[in-house]
C-alpha positions as CSV (number, residue, x, y, z in Angstrom):
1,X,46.7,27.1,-209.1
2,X,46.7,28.6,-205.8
3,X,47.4,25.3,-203.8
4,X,50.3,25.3,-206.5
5,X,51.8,28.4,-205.0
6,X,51.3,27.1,-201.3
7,X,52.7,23.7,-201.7
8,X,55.8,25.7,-203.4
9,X,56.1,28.4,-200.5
10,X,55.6,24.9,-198.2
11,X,58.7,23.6,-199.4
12,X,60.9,26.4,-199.6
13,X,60.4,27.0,-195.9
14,X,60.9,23.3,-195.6
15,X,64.2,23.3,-197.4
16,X,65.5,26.8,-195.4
17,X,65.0,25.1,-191.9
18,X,66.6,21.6,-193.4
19,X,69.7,24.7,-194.2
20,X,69.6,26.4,-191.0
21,X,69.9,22.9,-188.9
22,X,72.5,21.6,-190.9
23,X,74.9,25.1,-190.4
24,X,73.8,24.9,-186.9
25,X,74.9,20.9,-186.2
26,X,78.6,22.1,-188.0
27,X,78.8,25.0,-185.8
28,X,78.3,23.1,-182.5
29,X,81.0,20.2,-183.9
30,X,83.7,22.6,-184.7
31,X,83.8,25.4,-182.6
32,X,85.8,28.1,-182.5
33,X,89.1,28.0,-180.5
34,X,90.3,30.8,-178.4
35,X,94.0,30.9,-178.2
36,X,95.4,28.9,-175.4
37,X,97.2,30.5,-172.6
38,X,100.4,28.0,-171.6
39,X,99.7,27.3,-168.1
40,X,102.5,25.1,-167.7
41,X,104.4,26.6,-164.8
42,X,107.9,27.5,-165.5
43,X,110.6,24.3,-164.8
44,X,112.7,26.8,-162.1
45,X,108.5,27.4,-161.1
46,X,107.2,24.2,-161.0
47,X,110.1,22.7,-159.2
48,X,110.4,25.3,-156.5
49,X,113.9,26.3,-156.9
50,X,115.7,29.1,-159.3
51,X,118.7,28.2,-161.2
52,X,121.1,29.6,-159.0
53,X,120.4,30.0,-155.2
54,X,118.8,32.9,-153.9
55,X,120.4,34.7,-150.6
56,X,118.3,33.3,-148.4
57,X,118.9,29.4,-149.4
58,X,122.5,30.4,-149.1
59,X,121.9,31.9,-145.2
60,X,120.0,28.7,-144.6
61,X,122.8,26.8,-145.9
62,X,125.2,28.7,-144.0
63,X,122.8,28.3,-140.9
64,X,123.2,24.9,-141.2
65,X,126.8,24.3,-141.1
66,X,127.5,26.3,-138.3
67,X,124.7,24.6,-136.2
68,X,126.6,21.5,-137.3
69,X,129.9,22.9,-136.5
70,X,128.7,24.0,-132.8
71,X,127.2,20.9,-132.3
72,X,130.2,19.3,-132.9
73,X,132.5,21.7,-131.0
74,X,130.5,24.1,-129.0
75,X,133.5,26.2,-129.0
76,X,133.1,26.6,-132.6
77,X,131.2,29.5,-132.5
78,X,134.1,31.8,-131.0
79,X,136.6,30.3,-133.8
80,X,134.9,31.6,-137.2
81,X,137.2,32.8,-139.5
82,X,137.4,36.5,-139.7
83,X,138.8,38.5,-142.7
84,X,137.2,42.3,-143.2
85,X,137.9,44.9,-145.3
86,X,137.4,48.7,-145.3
87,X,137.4,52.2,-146.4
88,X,137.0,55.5,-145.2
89,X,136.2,58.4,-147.3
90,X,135.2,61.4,-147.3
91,X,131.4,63.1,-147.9
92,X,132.8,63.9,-151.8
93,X,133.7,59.9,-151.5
94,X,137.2,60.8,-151.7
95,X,139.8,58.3,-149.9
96,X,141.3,59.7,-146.1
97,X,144.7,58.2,-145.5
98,X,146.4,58.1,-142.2
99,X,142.9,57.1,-140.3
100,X,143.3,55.6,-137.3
101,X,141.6,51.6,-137.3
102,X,141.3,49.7,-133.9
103,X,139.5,46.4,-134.3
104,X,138.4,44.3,-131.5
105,X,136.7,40.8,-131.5
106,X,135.6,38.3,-129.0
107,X,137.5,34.6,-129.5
108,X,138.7,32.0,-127.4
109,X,142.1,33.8,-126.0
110,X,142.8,34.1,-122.6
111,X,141.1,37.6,-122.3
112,X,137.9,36.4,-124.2
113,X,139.0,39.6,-126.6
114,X,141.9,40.1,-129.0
115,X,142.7,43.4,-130.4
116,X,144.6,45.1,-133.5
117,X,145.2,48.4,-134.7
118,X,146.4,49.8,-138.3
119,X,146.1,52.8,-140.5
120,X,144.1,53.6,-143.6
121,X,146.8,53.6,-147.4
122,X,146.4,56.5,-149.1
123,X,143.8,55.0,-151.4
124,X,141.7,54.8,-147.7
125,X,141.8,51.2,-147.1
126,X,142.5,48.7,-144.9
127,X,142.4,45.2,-143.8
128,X,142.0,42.6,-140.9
129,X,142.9,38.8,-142.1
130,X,143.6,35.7,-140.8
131,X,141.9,35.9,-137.4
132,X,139.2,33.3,-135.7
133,X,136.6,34.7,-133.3
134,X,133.0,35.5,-133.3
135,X,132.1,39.5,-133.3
136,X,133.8,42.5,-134.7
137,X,134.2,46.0,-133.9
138,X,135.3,48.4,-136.4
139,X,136.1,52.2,-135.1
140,X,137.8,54.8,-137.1
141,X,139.0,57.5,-135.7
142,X,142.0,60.2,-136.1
143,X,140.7,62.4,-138.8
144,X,139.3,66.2,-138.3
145,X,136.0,65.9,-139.1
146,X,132.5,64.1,-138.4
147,X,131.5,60.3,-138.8
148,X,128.3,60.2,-140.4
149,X,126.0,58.0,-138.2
150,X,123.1,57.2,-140.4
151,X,122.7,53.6,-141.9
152,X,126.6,53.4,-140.6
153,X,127.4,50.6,-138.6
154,X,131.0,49.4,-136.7
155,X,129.7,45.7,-135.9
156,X,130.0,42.6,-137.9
157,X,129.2,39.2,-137.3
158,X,130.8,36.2,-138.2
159,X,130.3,33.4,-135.7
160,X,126.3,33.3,-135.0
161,X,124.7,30.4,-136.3
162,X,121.4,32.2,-136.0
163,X,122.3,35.3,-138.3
164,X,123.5,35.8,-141.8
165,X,126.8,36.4,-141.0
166,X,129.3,39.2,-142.9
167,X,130.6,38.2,-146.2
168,X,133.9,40.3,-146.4
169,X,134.9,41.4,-150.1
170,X,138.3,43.2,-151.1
171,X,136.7,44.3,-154.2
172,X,133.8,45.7,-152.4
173,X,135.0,47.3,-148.9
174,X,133.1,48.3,-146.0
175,X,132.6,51.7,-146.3
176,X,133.3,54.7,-143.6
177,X,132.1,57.7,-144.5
178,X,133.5,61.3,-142.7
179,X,132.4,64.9,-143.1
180,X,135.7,66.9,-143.1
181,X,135.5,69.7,-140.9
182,X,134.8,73.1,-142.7
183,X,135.4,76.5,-141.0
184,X,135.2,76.7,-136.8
185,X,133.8,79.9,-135.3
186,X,133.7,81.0,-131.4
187,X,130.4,80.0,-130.8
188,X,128.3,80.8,-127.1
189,X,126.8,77.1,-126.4
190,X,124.6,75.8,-123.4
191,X,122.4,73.8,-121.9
192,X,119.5,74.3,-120.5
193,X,116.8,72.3,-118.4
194,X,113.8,74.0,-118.2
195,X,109.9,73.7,-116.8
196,X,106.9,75.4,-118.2
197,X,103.5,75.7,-116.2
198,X,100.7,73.7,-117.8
199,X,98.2,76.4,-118.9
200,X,100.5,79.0,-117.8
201,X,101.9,82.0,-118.8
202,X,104.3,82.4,-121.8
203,X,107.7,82.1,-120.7
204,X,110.8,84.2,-121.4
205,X,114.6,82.9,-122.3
206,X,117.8,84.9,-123.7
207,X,120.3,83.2,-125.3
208,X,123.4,85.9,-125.0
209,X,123.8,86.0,-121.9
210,X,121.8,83.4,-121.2
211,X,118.7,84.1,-118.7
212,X,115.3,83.1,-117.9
213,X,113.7,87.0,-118.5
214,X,110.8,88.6,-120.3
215,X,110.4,89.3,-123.1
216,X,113.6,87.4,-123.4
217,X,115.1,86.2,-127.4
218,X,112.8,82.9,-127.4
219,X,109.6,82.5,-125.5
220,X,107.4,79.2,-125.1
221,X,104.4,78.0,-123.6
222,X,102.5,75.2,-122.9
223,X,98.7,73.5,-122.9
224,X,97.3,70.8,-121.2
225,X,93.9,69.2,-122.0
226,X,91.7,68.5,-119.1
227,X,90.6,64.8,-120.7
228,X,92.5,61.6,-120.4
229,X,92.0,58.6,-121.7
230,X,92.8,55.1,-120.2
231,X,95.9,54.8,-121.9
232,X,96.8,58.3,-119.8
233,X,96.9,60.2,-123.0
234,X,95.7,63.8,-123.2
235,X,95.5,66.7,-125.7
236,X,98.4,69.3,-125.5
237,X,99.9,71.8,-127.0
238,X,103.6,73.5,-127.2
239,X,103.9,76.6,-128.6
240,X,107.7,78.3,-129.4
241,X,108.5,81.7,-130.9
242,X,111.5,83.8,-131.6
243,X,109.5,87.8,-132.2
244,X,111.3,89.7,-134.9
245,X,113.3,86.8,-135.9
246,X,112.4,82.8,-136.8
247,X,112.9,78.9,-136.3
248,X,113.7,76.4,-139.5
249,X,113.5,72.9,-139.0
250,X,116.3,70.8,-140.2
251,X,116.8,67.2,-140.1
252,X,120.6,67.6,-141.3
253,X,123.0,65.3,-139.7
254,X,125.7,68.2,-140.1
255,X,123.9,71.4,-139.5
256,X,126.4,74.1,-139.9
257,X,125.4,76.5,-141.9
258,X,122.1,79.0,-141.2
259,X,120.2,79.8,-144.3
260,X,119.7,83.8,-145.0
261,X,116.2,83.3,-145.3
262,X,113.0,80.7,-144.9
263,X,112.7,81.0,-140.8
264,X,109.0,81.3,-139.2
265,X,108.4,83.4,-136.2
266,X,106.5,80.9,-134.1
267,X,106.0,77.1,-134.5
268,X,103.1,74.8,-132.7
269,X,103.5,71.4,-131.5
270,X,100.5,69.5,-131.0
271,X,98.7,65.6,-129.8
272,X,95.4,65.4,-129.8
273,X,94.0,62.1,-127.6
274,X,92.7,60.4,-131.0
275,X,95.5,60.6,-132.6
276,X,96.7,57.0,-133.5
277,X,100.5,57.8,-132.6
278,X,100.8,59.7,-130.3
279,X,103.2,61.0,-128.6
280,X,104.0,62.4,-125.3
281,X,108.2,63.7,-126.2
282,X,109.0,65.6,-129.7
283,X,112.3,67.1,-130.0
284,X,113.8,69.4,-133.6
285,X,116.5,71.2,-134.4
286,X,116.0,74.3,-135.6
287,X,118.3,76.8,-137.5
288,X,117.7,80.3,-135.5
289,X,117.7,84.0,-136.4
290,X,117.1,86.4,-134.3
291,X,118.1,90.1,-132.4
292,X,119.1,93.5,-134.0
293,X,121.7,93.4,-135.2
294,X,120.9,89.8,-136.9
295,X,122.6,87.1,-134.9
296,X,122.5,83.3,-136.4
297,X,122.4,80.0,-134.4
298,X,120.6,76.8,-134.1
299,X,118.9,75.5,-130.9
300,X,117.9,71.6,-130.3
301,X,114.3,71.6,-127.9
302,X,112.9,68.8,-126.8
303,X,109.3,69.1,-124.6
304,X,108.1,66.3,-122.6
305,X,104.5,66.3,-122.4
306,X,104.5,62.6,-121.2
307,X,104.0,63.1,-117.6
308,X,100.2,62.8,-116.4
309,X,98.2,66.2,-117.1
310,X,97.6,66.6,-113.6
311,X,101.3,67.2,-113.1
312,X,101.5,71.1,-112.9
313,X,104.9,71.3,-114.9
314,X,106.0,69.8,-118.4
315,X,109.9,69.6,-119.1
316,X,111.6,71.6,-122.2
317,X,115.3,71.2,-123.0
318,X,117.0,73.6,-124.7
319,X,120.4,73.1,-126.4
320,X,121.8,76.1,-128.3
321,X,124.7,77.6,-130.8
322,X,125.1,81.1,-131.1
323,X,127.8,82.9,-133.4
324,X,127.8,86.4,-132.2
325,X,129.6,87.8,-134.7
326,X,126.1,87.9,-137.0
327,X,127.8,85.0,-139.1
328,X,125.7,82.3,-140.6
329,X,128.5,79.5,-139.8
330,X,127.4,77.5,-136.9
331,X,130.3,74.8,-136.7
332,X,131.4,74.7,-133.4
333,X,133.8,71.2,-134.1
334,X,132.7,70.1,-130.4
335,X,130.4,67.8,-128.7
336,X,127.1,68.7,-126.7
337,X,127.6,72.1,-124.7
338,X,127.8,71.7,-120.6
339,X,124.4,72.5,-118.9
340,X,123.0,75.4,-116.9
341,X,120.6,74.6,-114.6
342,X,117.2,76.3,-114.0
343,X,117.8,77.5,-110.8
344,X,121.3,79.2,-112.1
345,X,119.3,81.0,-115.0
346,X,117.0,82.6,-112.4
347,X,119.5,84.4,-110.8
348,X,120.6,88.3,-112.3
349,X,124.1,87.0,-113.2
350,X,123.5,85.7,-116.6
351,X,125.5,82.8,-118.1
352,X,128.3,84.4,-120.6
353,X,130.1,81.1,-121.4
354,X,130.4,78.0,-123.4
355,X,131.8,76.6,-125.7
């Protein structure tokens, strides 16, 4: 009986492994199949060009012709054809009419330079067509107001074989943009070139009348590290303040309006040697407040700590607008003011001019 039982427990075993292998073998010739990930590249991919040129094929293209063209002609180069059009607008984007539009390019003409000159339409455009040359110049001027400078540009190419060259558009102008010009006070505006001592005392300046005197509206000093390195750079430090009253940066392009409030009492300018750029000249402009009663301006300083620490002297410039009537409006609607120099505001008549 009991070698019955094992012979039966003998063959079950033997019949579960017999199982087991057979599940295994089915396993291993089907396996399961992750999904596949199409890794056929794209045709535009594969073939290395888009469906419709990009900009850059179309430069290289245009590139390429002109070469051509030059090669053929060398002359070519000064007879491109030039069409442009333009707009000029104010800040609200609203069209200036009557702007006055001189355009100059360089050709082949007995001058080397041919010249035209139109107006803006009411809507604010104009037009230059049917010209050859190379290079244009764009200026707009006649209106009472402000160009804006930044990103603008007034030059255009058309000839170079070596640039991508302007693509003029009727439907989509060259724009000009102007700030019209707001409110003009009588404002006191100077100039002045200054020195402060390295490691010095703090100096002493007044704007209205202006004069080098202590304790004086704005004061300044300077610091000069006694470490350079080989690339002649050294720590320094320049320190500004206006007591009882305050700077506040501004990077506006049309700064003509103070605010009431937000103005520090002193600023610090620093470079240490370590420091990866650094910098020898930093200029601001700086909205100003400052006396009793309150008096508003802004003043442009620029300090040049560039020159080698053993110099005794580093340079500070000081441009400022002053509206002595205690109004915040700073608009003089003229250029930089004439300049005093140092050796005038030493003297016990102050400076009562300007602008």
């Amino acid at each position: 009986m009991k070698r019955i039982l094992i012979s039966v427990a003998f063959g079950l075993v033997l019949i579960g492994v017999a199982i087991l292998f057979r599940h295994r073998t089915n396993n291993a010739q089907e396996p399961s199949q992750p999904a596949r990930e199409n890794t056929e590249p794209h045709p535009s991919i594969a073939s290395g060009k888009s469906s419709t040129p990009s900009a850059r094929e179309r430069d290289q293209k245009q590139i390429e012709e002109r070469i051509a063209a030059i090669q053929a002609d060398p002359s070519n180069e000064w007879k491109a054809p030039i069409s442009f059009f333009g707009r000029v607008v104010d800040e609200d984007n609203k069209p200036i009419a009557g702007a006055s539009i001189a355009f100059s390019w360089n050709d082949t003409s007995a001058k080397g330079t041919s010249h035209h000159s139109t107006t803006s339409d009411g809507d604010g455009r104009f037009e230059l067509t049917g010209r050859t040359g190379k290079g244009l110049s764009v200026d707009v001027t006649g209106i009472n107001g402000y160009p804006f400078t930044n990103g603008a540009r007034n030059s255009f190419e058309f000839g170079d074989p070596w640039v991508p060259n302007h693509i003029p558009d009727k439907n989509n102008p060259v724009v000009f943009r102007w700030k019209k010009q707001g409110k003009i006070e009588p404002l006191i505006a100077w100039r002045a070139l200054l020195g402060v001592d390295n490691n010095g005392p703090e100096r002493g300046f007044q704007f209205v009348p202006a004069l080098i005197t202590d304790p004086g509206d704005f004061r300044f000093s300077c610091k000069v590290g006694t470490a350079e390195d080989g690339r002649r750079r050294f720590d320094w430090e320049f320190k500004m303040s206006i007591p009882g009253g305050g700077l506040l940066a501004t990077d506006e392009e049309f700064p003509f309006l103070a605010p009431e409030d937000g103005y520090t009492e002193s600023v610090t300018w620093t470079a240490k040697i370590e420091d990866e750029q650094w910098q020898g000249v930093k200029r601001q402009m700086f909205y100003i407040r400052y006396g009793n009663p309150v008096r508003y301006g802004r003043l442009h300083v620029t300090f040049d700590g560039s020159t080698p620490r053993f110099y005794t002297r580093s340079g500070v410039i000081l441009s400022w607008w002053i509206n002595p009537t205690g109004s915040r409006v700073v608009e003089s609607g003229k250029g930089e003011p004439p300049t005093i120099p140092e050796a005038s505001l030493r003297s016990r008549t102050p400076w009562t001019g300007g602008l």
